[in-house]
DRENLO-723806 format. One record per residue (C-alpha): residue in one letter; x, y, z. Coordinates in nm, 2 decimals. Layout:
BEGIN
+-----+--------+--------+--------+
! res !      x !      y !      z !
+-----+--------+--------+--------+
!   A !      X !      Y !      Z !
...
+-----+--------+--------+--------+
END
This chain:
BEGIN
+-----+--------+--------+--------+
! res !      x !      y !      z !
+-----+--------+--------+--------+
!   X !   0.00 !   0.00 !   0.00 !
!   X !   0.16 !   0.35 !  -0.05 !
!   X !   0.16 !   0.60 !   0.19 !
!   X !  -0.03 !   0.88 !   0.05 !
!   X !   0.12 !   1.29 !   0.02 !
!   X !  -0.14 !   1.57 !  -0.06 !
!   X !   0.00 !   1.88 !  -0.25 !
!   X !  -0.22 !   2.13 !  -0.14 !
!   X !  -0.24 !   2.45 !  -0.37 !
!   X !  -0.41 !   2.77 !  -0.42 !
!   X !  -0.52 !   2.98 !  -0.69 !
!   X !  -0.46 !   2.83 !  -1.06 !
!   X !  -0.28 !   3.04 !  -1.24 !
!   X !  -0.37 !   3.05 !  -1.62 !
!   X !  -0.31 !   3.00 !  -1.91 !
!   X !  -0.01 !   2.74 !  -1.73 !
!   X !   0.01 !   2.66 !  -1.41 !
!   X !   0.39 !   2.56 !  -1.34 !
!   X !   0.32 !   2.49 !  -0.97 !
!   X !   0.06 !   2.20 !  -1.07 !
!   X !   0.30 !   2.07 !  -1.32 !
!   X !   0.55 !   2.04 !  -1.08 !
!   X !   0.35 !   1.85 !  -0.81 !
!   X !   0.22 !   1.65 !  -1.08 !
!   X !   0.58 !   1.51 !  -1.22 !
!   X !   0.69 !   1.50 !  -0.84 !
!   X !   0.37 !   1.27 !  -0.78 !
!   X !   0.48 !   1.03 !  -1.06 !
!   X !   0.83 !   1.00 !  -0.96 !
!   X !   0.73 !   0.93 !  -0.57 !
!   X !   0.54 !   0.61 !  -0.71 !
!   X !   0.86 !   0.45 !  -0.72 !
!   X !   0.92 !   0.53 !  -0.35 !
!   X !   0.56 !   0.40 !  -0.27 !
!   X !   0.44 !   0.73 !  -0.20 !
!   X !   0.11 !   0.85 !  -0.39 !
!   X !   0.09 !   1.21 !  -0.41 !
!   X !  -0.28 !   1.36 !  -0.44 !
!   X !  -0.34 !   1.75 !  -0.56 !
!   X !  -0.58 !   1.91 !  -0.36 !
!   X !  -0.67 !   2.33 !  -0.43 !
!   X !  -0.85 !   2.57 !  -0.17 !
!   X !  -1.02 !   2.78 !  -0.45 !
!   X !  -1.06 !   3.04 !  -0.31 !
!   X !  -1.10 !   3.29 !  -0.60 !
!   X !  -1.42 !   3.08 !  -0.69 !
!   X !  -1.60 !   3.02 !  -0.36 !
!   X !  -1.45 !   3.29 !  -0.13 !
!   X !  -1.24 !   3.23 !   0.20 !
!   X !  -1.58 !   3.13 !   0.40 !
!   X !  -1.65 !   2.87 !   0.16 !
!   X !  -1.30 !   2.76 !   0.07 !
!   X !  -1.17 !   2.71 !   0.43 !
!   X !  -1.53 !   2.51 !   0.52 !
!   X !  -1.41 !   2.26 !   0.25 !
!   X !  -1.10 !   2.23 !   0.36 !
!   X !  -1.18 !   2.20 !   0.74 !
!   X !  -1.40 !   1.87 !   0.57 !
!   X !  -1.10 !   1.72 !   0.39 !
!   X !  -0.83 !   1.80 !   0.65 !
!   X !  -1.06 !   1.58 !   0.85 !
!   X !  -0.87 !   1.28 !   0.73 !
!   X !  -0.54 !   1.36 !   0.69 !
!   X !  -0.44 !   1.33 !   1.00 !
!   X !  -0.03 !   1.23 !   1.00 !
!   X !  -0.06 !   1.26 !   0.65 !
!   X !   0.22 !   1.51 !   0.51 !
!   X !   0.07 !   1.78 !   0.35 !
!   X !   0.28 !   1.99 !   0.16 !
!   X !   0.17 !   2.33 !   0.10 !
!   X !   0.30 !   2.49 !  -0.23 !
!   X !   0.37 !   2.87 !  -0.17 !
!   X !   0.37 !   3.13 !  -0.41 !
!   X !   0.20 !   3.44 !  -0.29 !
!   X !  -0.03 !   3.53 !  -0.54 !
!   X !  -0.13 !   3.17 !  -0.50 !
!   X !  -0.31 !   3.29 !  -0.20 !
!   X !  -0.38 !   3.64 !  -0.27 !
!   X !  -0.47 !   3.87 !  -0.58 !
!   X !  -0.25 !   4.12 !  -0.53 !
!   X !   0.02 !   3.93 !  -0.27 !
!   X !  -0.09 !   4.01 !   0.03 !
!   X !  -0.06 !   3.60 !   0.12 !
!   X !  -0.20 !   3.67 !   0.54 !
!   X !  -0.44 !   3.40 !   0.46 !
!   X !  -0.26 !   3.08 !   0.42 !
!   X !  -0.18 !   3.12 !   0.82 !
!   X !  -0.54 !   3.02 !   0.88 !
!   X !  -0.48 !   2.75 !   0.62 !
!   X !  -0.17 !   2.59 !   0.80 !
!   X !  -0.33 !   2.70 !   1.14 !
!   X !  -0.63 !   2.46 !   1.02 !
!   X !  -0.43 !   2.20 !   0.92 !
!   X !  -0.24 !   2.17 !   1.24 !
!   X !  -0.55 !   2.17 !   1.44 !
!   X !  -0.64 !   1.85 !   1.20 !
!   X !  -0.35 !   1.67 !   1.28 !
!   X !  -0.18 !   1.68 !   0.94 !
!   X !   0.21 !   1.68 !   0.92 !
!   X !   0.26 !   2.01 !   0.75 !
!   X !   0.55 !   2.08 !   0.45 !
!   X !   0.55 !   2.38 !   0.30 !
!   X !   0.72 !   2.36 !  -0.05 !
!   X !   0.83 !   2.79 !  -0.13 !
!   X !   0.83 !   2.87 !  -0.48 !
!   X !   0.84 !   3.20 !  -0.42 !
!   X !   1.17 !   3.25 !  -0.15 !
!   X !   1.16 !   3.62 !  -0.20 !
!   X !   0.91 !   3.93 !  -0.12 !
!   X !   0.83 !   4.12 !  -0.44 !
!   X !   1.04 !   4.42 !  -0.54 !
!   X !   0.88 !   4.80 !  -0.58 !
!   X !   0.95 !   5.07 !  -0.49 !
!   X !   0.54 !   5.21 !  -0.49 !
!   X !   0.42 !   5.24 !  -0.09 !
!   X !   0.20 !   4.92 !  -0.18 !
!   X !   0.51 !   4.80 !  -0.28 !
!   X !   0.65 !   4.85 !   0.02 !
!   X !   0.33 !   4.76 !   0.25 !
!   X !   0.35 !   4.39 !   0.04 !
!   X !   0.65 !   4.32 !   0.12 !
!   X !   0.61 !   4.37 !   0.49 !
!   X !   0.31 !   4.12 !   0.46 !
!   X !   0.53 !   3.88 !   0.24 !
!   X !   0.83 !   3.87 !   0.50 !
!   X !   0.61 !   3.82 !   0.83 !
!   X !   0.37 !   3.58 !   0.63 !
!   X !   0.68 !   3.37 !   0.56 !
!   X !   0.81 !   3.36 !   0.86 !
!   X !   0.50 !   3.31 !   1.04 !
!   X !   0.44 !   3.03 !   0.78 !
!   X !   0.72 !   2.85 !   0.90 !
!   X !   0.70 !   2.83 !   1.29 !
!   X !   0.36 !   2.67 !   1.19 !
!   X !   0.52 !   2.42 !   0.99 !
!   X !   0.68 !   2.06 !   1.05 !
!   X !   0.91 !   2.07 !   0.73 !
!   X !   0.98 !   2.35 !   0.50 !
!   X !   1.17 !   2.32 !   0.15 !
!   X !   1.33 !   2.62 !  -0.06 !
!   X !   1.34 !   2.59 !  -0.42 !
!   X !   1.71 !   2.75 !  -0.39 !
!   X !   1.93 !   2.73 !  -0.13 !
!   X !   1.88 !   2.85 !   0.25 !
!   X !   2.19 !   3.08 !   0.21 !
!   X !   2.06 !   3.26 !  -0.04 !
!   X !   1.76 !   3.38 !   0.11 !
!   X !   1.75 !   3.73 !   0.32 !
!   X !   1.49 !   3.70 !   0.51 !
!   X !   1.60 !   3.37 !   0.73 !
!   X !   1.69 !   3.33 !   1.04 !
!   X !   2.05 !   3.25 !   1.10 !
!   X !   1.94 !   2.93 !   1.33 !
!   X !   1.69 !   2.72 !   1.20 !
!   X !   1.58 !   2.36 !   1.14 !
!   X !   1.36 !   2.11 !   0.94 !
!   X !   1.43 !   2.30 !   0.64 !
!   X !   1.58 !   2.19 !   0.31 !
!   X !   1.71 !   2.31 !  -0.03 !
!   X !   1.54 !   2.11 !  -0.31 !
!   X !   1.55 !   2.23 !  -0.68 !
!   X !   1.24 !   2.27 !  -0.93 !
!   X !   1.25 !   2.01 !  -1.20 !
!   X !   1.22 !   2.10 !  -1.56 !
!   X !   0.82 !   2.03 !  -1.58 !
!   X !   0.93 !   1.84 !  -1.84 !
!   X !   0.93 !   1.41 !  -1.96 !
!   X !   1.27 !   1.41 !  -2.10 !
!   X !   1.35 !   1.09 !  -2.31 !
!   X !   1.64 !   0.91 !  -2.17 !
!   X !   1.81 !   0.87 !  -2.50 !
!   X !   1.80 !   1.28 !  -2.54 !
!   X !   2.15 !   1.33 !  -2.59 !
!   X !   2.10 !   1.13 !  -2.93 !
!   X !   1.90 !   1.40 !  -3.08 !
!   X !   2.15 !   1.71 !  -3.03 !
!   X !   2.32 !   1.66 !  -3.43 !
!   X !   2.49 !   1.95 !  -3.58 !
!   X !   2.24 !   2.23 !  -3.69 !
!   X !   2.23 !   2.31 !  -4.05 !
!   X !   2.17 !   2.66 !  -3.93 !
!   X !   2.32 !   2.76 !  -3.55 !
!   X !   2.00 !   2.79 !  -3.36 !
!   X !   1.91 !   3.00 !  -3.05 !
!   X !   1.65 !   2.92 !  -2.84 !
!   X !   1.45 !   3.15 !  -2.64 !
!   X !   1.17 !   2.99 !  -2.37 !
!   X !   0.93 !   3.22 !  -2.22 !
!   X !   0.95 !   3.59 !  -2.25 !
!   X !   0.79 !   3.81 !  -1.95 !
!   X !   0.52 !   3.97 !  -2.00 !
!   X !   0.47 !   4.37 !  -1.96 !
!   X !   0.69 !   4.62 !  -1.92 !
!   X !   0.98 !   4.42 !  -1.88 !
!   X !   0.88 !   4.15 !  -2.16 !
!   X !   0.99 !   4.49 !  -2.37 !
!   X !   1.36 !   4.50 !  -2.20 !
!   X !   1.37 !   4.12 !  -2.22 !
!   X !   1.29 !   4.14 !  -2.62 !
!   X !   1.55 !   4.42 !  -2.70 !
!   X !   1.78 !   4.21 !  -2.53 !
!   X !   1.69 !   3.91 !  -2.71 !
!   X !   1.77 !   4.13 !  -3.06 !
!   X !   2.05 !   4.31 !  -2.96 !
!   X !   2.22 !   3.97 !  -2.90 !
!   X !   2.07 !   3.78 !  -3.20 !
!   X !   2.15 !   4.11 !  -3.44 !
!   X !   2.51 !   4.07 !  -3.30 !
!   X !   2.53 !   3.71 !  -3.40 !
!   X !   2.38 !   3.72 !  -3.74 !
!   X !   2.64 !   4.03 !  -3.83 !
!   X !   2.94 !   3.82 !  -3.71 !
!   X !   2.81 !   3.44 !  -3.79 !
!   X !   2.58 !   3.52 !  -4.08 !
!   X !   2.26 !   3.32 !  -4.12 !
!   X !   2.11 !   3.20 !  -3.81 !
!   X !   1.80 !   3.06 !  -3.66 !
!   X !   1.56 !   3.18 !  -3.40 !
!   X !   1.31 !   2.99 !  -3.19 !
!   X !   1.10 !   3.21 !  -2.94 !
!   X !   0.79 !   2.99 !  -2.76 !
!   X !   0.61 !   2.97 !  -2.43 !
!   X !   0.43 !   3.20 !  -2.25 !
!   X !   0.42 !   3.57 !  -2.39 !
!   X !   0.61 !   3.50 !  -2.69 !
!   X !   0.35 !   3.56 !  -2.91 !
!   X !   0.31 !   3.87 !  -2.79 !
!   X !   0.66 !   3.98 !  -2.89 !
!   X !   0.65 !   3.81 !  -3.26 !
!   X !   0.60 !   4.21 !  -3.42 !
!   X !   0.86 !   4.35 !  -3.23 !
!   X !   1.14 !   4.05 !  -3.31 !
!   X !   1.06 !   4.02 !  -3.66 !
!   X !   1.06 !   4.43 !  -3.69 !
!   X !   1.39 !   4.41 !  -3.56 !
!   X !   1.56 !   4.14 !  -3.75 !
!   X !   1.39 !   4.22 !  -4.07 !
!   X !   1.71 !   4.32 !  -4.23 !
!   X !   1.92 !   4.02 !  -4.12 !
!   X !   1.98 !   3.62 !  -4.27 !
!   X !   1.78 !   3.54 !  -3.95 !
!   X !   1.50 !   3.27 !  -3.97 !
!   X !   1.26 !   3.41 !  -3.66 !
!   X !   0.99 !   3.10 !  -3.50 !
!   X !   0.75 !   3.24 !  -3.30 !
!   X !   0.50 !   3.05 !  -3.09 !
!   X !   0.33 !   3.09 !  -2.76 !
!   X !   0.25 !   2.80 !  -2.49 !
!   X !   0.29 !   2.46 !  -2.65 !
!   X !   0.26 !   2.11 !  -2.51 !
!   X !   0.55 !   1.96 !  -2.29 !
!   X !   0.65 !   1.69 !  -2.55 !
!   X !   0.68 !   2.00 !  -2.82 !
!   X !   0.91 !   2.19 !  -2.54 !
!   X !   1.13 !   1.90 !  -2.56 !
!   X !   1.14 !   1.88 !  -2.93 !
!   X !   1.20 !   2.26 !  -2.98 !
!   X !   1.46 !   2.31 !  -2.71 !
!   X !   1.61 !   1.94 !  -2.89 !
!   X !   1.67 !   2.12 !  -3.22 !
!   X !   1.81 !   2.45 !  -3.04 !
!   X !   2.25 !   2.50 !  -3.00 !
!   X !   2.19 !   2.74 !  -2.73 !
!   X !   1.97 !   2.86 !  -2.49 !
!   X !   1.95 !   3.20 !  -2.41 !
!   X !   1.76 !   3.33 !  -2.10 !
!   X !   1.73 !   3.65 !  -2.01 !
!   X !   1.39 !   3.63 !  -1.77 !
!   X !   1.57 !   3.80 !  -1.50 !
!   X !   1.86 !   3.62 !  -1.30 !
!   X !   1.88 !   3.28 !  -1.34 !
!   X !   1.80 !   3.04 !  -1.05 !
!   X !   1.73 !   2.72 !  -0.97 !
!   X !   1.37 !   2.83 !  -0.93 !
!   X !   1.33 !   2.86 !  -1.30 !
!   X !   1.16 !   2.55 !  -1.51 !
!   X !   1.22 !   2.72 !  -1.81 !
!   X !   1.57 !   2.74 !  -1.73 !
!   X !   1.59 !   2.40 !  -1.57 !
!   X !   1.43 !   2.27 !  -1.89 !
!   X !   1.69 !   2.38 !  -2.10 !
!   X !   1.93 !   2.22 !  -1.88 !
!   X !   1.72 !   1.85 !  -1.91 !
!   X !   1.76 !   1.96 !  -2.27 !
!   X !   2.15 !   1.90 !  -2.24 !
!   X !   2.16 !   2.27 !  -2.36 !
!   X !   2.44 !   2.53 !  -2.31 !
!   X !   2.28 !   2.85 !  -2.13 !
!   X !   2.36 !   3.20 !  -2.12 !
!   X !   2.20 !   3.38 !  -1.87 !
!   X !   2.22 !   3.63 !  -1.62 !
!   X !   2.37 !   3.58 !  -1.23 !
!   X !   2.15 !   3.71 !  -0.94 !
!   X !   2.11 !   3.68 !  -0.54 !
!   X !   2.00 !   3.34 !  -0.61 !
!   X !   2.22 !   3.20 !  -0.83 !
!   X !   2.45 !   2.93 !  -0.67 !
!   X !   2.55 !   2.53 !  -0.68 !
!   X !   2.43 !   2.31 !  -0.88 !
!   X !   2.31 !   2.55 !  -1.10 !
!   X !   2.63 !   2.67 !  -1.17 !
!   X !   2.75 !   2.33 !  -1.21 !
!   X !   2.56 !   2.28 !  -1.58 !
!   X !   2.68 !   2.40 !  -1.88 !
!   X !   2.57 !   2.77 !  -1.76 !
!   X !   2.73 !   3.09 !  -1.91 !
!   X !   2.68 !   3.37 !  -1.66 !
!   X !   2.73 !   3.75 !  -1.79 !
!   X !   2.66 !   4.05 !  -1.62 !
!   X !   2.34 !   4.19 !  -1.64 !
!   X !   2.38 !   4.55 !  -1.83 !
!   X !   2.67 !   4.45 !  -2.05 !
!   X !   2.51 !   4.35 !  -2.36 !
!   X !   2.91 !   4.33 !  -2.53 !
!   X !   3.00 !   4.02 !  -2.29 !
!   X !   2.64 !   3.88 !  -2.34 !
!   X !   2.74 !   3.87 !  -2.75 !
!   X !   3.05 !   3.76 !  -2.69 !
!   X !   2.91 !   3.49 !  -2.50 !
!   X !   2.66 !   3.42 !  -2.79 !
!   X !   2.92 !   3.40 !  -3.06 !
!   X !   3.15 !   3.17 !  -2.90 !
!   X !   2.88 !   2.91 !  -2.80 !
!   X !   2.78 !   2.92 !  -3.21 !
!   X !   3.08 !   2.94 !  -3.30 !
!   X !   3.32 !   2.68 !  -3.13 !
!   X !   3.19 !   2.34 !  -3.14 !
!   X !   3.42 !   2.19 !  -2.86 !
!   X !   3.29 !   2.48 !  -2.63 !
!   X !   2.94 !   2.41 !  -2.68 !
!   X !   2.98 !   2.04 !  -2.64 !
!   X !   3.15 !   2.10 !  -2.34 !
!   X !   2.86 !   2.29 !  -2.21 !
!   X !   2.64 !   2.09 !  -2.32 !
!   X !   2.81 !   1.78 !  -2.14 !
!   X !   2.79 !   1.94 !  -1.77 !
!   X !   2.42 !   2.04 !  -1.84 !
!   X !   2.35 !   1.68 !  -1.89 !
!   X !   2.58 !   1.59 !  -1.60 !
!   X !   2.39 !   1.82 !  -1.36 !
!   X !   2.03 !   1.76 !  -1.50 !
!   X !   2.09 !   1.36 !  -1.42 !
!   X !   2.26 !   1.43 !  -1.07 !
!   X !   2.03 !   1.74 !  -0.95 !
!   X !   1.79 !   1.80 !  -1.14 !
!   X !   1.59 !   1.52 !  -1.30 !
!   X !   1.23 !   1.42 !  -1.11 !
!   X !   1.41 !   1.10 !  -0.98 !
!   X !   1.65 !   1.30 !  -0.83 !
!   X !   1.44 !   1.55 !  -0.68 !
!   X !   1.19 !   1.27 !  -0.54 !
!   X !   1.43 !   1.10 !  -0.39 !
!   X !   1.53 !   1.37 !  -0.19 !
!   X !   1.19 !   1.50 !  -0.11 !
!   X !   1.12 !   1.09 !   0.03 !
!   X !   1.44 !   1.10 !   0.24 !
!   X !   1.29 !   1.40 !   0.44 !
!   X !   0.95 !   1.26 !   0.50 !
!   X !   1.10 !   0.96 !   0.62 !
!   X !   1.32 !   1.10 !   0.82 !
!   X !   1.10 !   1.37 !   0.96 !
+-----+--------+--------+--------+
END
C-alpha cells in the first residue's frame, strides 16, 4: 500500500500553471518510492475564504499524520500578494492533525519601490516567517543561504530544486546533431513592461550574432512570446535570420523545440534554480547564457551555464558568438548540463530527496 502525500495549492494560475505541473511530475516520480501524491486546491477565487476554508476543514478531517505539503507562491493565496491568509490555512491544518510541508516557490518578497510596494513586502516577510514556525518541514526551491529573510538558526528546512516540468527521453542526448543553421533558443519571455527590455535584449544579442556568424536561426515559444512576434521580426527584418514564434505549446513539443536548439538564451531576470524554463533547457542538455543574481548558486552553476553581467550586452554577445561558433565549447557545455540535470535535477533526483525528508522527519 503507499503512503499517500497531498499537495495542497491555491489559486490556478492560467493559461499554465507551473506549480501543478511540478507536483504532478513529483507525484509520478514518488510512485517509485511508494508514496502517492494527491493535488488538492482551496479555490478560493471561486468560492470565497468562507467557503473555501469550510471545504478544507472537511478534507483535512482525514489527513491526520498525512504530510501535506503546502506549495507557496503568494499570489497563489492572494490577488495582489498580500498572502495573510494561508496562516489560517496551516493553522487549520495543524488543528487536524496533518504533518505540515511547505514547498516555497516564491523565497523572496516582491520588489517595488510604490508604498503598496513597500506595504507587500512587509506582509510577504512576516507571512513567511509566520508560515514556518507553523510548519513541520519547509523546503526552498534555492538554497537556504541565499535567502535574506532567514533566520540565522533554524531547522527542518531543506534546499530542493524545481524540475524541468518536463518528460525528458532518456536517449535525449542522441537527438542534439549539428544544426544546419546555429539555432538559438529562447523559452518564455515576461510579460509587460519588462517583456519589452527582455525582447531588445533578445535582438541586440541575436543582431550581433547574425552580423558576425551570418545566417542564423531563431526559436522564441512559451508563454508571452507571441506577444513579442511584431517587435522580433521588426527588428531582425534586415538580417539572414530565420525568426519562430510561438506561444505555450505542449510539454513533448518543449522537448522537441529546445532538442533542435544550439543554445539557450535566457534572459527572464537572473537565473536560478527556481526557474523550469531554465531547468528545462538544462534537461535539454543545452548550453545556457543567462544572467547571475542573489539566487544563483551550486548546482546550478555546475551545468553548462554561461553567466554575464546583467547590463553589458558586449559580454552577453560575446558569450553568444563563442557558444555558435566553437563546437568543442558548446559540447562541453552541453556535457555538464546533462551531468547536472541527471545528478540534481531530474524528477528522480528530486523525489528522492523529497522521500528521504518525509522519512526522516
Amino acid at each position: 500500500m503507499k503512503l499517500p502525500v497531498i499537495a495542497l495549492l491555491g489559486r490556478k494560475d492560467e493559461p499554465t500553471d507551473a506549480v501543478e505541473e511540478y507536483c504532478r511530475y513529483l507525484g509520478k516520480a514518488l510512485i517509485a518510492h511508494n508514496f502517492q501524491l494527491e493535488l488538492r486546491r482551496v479555490p478560493w477565487e471561486i468560492h470565497g475564504w468562507p467557503a473555501a476554508l469550510d471545504a478544507l476543514s472537511l478534507m483535512s478531517r482525514e489527513w491526520r499524520g498525512t504530510w501535506v505539503l503546502v506549495q507557496y507562491t503568494a499570489l497563489a493565496w492572494s490577488k495582489r500578494g498580500f498572502p495573510l491568509k494561508i496562516l489560517r490555512i496551516l493553522q487549520l491544518l495543524k488543528n487536524a492533525g496533518a504533518r505540515i510541508g511547505l514547498v516555497f516557490h516564491d523565497v523572496e518578497p516582491y520588489p517595488g519601490t510604490r508604498l503598496v510596494d513597500r506595504l507587500r513586502r512587509v506582509s510577504q516577510v512576516h507571512t513567511m516567517r509566520r508560515a514556518l514556525s507553523l510548519a513541520d518541514l519547509a523546503i526552498f526551491t534555492v538554497p537556504e543561504q541565499k535567502i535574506s529573510w532567514l533566520p540565522a538558526t533554524l531547522s527542518d528546512t531543506a534546499f530542493i530544486p524545481v524540475g524541468p516540468n518536463l518528460l525528458i527521453p532518456e536517449n535525449i542526448s542522441a537527438s542534439h546533431l549539428p544544426q544546419a543553421v546555429p539555432t538559438i533558443g529562447v523559452f518564455s519571455i515576461t510579460g509587460g513592461e519588462p517583456g519589452v527590455r527582455e525582447t531588445q535584449t533578445i535582438l541586440s544579442a541575436v543582431r550581433h550574432a547574425s552580423q558576425t556568424l551570418g545566417k542564423l536561426r531563431l526559436c522564441v515559444f512559451g508563454r508571452c512570446a507571441e506577444l513579442r512576434e511584431t517587435d522580433l521580426r521588426s527588428g531582425l527584418s534586415d538580417l539572414p535570420v530565420e525568426l519562430s514564434v510561438e506561444g505555450v505549446v505542449e510539454p513533448a513539443q518543449v522537448v522537441e523545440k529546445l532538442s533542435a536548439c544550439d543554445v539557450l538564451l535566457f534572459v527572464r531576470g537572473s537565473i536560478s534554480s527556481r526557474r523550469s524554463s531554465a531547468i528545462a533547457g538544462i534537461a535539454c542538455g543545452l548550453p545556457l547564457i543567462a544572467f547571475p543574481g542573489s539566487e544563483t548558486a551550486p548546482p546550478l552553476t555546475e551545468a553548462g551555464v554561461v553567466l554575464v553581467p546583467p547590463g553589458q550586452p558586449d559580454q552577453l554577445n560575446a558569450a553568444l558568438v563563442r557558444v555558435l561558433s566553437e563546437p568543442a565549447y558548446k559540447a562541453d557545455l552541453a556535457a555538464r548540463s546533462r551531468v547536472a540535470f541527471q545528478t540534481h535535477f531530474s524528477w528522480h533526483a528530486i523525489a528522492s530527496q523529497f522521500v528521504a525528508l518525509l522519512r526522516r522527519s
